[in-house]
N, C-alpha and C positions, 0 to 999 in steps of 0.2 A: 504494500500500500504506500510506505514511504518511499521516494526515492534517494535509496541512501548514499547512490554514488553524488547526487548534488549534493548532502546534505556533509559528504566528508570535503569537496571542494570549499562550502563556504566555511566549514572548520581551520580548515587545512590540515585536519591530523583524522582519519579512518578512526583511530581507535577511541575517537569521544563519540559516534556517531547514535550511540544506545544511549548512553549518558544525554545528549541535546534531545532522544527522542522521549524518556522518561521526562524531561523537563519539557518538551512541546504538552505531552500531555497534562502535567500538573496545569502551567498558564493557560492551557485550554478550555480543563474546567470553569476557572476563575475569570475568563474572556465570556463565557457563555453566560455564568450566572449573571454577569452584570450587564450583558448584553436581553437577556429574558428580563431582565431588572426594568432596564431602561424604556425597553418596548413597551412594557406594561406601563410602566407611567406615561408612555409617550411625547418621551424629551428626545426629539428628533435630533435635535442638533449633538445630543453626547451619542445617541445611535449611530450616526453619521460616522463621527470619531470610533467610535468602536468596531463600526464595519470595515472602517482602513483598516484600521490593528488587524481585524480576525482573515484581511487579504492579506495584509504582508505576512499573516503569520501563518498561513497556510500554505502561501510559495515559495516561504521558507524549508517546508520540507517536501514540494513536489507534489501537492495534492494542487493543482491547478483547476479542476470543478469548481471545489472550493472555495477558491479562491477570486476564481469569477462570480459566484453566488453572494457571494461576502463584496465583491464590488457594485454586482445590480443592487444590491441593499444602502450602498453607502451614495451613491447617484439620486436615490430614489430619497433618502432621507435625505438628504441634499438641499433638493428641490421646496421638500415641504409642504408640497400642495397638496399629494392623491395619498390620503388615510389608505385607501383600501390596494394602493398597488405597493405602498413600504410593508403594510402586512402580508402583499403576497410574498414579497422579496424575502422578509425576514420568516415564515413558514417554511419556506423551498430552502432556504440554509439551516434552518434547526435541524428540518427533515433529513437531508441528506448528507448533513453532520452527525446527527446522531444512529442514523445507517450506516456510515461509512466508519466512524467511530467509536464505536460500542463501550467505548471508558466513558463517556459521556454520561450513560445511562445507569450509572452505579451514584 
């Protein structure tokens, strides 16, 4: 799922490549909570903020779906105008985050 040959070039050393992925996951959790946080209060403008974070931290290890999904949310919150298409954006990335990443769901 990860792509760990990127993930040992942006290291520069292979053998931390487990070690940044035990840590993609902890900040993952804690990107999510505050991201279902924020949607729920719907404060667009820190969703915004946080759906860059949750791109650059998904192409940081080679999930690029993700990382687009995490972009159409950060455009769309952006924007600010259409409630019902940042709820799409932000559904289609929970969903396929926490499909794709099953640590999510504990």
């Amino acid at each position: 799922m990860y792509d760990r040959d990127k993930i040992a070039r942006l290291l520069g050393n292979p053998d931390k490549v487990d070690d940044f992925i035990q840590l993609f996951k902890e900040e993952s959790k804690s990107l999510f909570d505050q991201l279902k946080l924020t949607f729920h209060n719907k404060n667009y403008e820190a969703l915004n903020r946080q759906a860059h974070s949750l791109k650059n931290h998904f192409e940081y290890v080679g999930l690029s779906k993700l990382s687009n999904l995490a972009f159409a949310l950060e455009m769309e919150s952006e924007k600010q105008k259409n409630a019902s298409r940042i709820a799409l954006c932000y559904h289609k990335l929970v969903d396929h985050s926490t499909e794709k990443l099953s640590f999510l769901n504990h």
